[in-house]
PLY file of the C-alpha trace (Angstrom):
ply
format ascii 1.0
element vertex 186
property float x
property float y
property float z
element edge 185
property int vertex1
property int vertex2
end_header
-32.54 -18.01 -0.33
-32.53 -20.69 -3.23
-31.06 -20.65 -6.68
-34.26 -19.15 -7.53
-33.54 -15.68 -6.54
-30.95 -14.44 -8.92
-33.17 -14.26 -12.22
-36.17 -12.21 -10.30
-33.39 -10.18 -8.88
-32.14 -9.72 -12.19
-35.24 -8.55 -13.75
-35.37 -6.02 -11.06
-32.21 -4.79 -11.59
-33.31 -4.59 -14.88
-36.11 -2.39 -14.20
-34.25 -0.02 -11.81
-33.91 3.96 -12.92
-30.65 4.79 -14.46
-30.73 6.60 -17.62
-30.25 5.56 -21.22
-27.86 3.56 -23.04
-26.54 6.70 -24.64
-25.84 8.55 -20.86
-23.76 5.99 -19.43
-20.16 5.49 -19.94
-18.18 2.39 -19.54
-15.84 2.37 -16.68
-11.87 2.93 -17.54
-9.85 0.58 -17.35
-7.59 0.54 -14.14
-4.30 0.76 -14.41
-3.08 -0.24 -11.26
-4.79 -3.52 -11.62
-2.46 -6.29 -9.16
-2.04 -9.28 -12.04
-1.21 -11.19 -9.51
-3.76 -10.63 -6.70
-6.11 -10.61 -10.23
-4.83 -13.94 -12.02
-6.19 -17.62 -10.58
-9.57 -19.24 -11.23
-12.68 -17.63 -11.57
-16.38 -18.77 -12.69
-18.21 -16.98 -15.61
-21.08 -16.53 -13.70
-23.06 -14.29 -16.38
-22.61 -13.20 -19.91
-23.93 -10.73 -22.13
-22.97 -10.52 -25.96
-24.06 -9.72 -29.76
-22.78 -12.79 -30.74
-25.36 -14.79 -32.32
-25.39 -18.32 -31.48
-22.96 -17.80 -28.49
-24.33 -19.96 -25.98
-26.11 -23.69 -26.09
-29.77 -24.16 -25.46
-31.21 -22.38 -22.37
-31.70 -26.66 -20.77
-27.44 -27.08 -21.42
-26.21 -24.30 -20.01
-23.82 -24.69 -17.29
-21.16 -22.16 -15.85
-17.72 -20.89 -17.94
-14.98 -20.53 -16.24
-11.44 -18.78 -17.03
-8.18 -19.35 -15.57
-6.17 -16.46 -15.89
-2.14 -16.34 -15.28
0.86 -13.67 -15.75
2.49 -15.63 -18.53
5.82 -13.51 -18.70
6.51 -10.17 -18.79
3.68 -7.64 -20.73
1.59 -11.12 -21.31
-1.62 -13.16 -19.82
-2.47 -16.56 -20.14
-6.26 -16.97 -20.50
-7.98 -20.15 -20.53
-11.77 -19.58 -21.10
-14.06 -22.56 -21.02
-17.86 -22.59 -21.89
-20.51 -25.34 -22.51
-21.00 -25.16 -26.23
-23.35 -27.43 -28.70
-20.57 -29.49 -29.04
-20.06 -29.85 -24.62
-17.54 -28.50 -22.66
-14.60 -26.78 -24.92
-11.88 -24.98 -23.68
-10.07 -21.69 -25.72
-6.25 -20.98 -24.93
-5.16 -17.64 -25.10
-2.22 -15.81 -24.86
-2.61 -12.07 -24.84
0.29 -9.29 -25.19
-0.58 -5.45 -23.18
-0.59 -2.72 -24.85
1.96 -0.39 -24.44
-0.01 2.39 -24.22
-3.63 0.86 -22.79
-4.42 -1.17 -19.84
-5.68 -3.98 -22.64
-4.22 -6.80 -23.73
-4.79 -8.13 -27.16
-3.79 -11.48 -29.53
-5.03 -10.12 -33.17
-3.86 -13.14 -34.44
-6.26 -15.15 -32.05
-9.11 -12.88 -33.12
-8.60 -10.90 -29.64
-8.93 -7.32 -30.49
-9.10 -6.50 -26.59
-9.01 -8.17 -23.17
-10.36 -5.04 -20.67
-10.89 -5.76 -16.90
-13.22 -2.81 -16.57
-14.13 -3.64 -12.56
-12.45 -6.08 -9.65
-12.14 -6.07 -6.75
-10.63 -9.58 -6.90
-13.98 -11.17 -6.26
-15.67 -10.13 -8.56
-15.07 -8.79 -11.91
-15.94 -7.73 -15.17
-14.40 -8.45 -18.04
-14.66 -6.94 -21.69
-13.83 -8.99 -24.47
-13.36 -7.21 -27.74
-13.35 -10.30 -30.79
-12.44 -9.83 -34.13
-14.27 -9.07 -37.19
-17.17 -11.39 -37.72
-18.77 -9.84 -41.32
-16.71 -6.67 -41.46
-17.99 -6.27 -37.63
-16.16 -6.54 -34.35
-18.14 -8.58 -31.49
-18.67 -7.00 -28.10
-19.05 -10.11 -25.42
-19.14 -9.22 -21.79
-18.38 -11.54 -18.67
-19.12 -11.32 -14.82
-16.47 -13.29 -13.23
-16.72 -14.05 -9.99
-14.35 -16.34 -7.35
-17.49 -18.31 -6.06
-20.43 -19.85 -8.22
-22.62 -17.07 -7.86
-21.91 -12.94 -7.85
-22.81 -10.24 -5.03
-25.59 -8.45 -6.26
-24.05 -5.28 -6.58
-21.43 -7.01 -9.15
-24.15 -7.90 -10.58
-25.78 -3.97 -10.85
-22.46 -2.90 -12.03
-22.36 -5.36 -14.77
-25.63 -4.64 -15.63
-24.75 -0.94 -15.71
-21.86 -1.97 -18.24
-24.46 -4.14 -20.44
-26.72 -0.74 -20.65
-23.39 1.28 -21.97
-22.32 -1.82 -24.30
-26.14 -2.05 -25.03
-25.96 -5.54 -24.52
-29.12 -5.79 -22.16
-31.04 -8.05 -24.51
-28.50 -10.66 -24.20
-27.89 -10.89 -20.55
-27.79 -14.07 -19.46
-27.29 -15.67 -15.77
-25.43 -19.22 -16.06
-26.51 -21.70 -14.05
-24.84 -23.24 -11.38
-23.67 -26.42 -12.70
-20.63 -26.12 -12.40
-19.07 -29.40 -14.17
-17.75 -27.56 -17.38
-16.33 -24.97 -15.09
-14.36 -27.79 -13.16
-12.79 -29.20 -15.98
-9.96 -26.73 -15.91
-9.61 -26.11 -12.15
-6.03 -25.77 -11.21
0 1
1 2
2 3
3 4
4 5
5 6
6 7
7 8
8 9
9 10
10 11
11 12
12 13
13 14
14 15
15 16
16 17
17 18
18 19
19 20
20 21
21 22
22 23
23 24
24 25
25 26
26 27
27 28
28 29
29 30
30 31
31 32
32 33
33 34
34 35
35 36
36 37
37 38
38 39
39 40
40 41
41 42
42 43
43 44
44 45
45 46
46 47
47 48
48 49
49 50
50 51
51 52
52 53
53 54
54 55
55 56
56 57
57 58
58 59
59 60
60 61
61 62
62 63
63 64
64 65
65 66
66 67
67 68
68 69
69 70
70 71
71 72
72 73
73 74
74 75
75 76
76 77
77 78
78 79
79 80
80 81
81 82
82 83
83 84
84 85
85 86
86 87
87 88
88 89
89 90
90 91
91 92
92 93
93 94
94 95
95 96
96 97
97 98
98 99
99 100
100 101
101 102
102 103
103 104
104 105
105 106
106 107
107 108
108 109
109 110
110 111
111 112
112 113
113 114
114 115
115 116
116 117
117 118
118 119
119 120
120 121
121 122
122 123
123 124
124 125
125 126
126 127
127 128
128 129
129 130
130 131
131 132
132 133
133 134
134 135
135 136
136 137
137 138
138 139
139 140
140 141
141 142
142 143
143 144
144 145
145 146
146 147
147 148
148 149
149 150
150 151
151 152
152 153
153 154
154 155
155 156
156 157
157 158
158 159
159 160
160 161
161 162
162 163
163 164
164 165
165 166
166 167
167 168
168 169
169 170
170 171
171 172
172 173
173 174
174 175
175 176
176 177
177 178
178 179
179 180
180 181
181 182
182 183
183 184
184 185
């Protein structure tokens, strides 16, 4: 199969019964989650998020990536990188847990949560709870995956999560350049 597949795939995943919006919960988050099996370099494969004016032009997309490490005790390290107007920028986070959540949060970074809802250390996704934007918090959702592209059922189960966000609309499957990604390999 070509690179062609994934977006007729997607619109058939799309299309598949599964209830509404309002019947679906989102998955909890795990709280036996291996940090270390979990942290390391993944692709941002696909995105979904209410964010207006999150991504470039549909011609200058290429793939995010994140690079995620146990920074010290109760905190993460998260580089994300994306293709913006401006090219390839990259956003350095460092996120505290909760004490009583499996979330970790920087409010001072405008991080109001960092939730891995799925992984199996392939594949994941990823919640990302932003600050207030207009009196509103932003919901942006990522499919991370260790390869370029995702498994198709990652990719059901984070379209399942986009149907409980309601974040369907703004699905969007990044293309496989990967030369932003690549600018913060390890």
């Amino acid at each position: 199969m070509g690179p062609g597949w994934l977006l007729p795939m997607l619109g058939l995943v799309l299309e598949l019964p599964g209830g509404s919006p309002a019947q679906k919960q989102l998955p909890r988050e795990p709280h036996n989650l291996n940090w270390g099996k979990f942290s390391g370099f993944w692709y941002i494969v696909a995105i979904a998020s209410d964010t207006q004016g999150l991504l470039p032009a549909r011609d200058k997309r290429k793939l995010g990536a994140s690079l995620v490490k146990v920074h010290k005790m109760g905190q993460l390290r998260v580089v994300l990188v994306f293709n913006w107007s401006q090219g390839c920028k990259a956003h350095l986070l460092i996120l505290r847990k909760d004490r009583k959540r499996a979330v970790f949060r920087n409010t001072l970074k405008g991080v109001a949560g960092f939730h891995v809802l799925i992984s199996d250390y392939k594949d994941s996704v990823v919640y990302l709870r932003l600050g207030r934007r207009a009196g509103q918090a932003t919901k942006t959702l990522l499919l991370l995956s260790r390869q370029s592209t995702a498994s198709f059922l990652s990719m059901r189960k984070f379209i399942d999560v986009c149907e409980a966000l309601e974040l369907t609309r703004s699905v969007t499957v990044l293309p496989k350049d990967a030369s932003c990604a690549h600018t913060i390999l390890p």
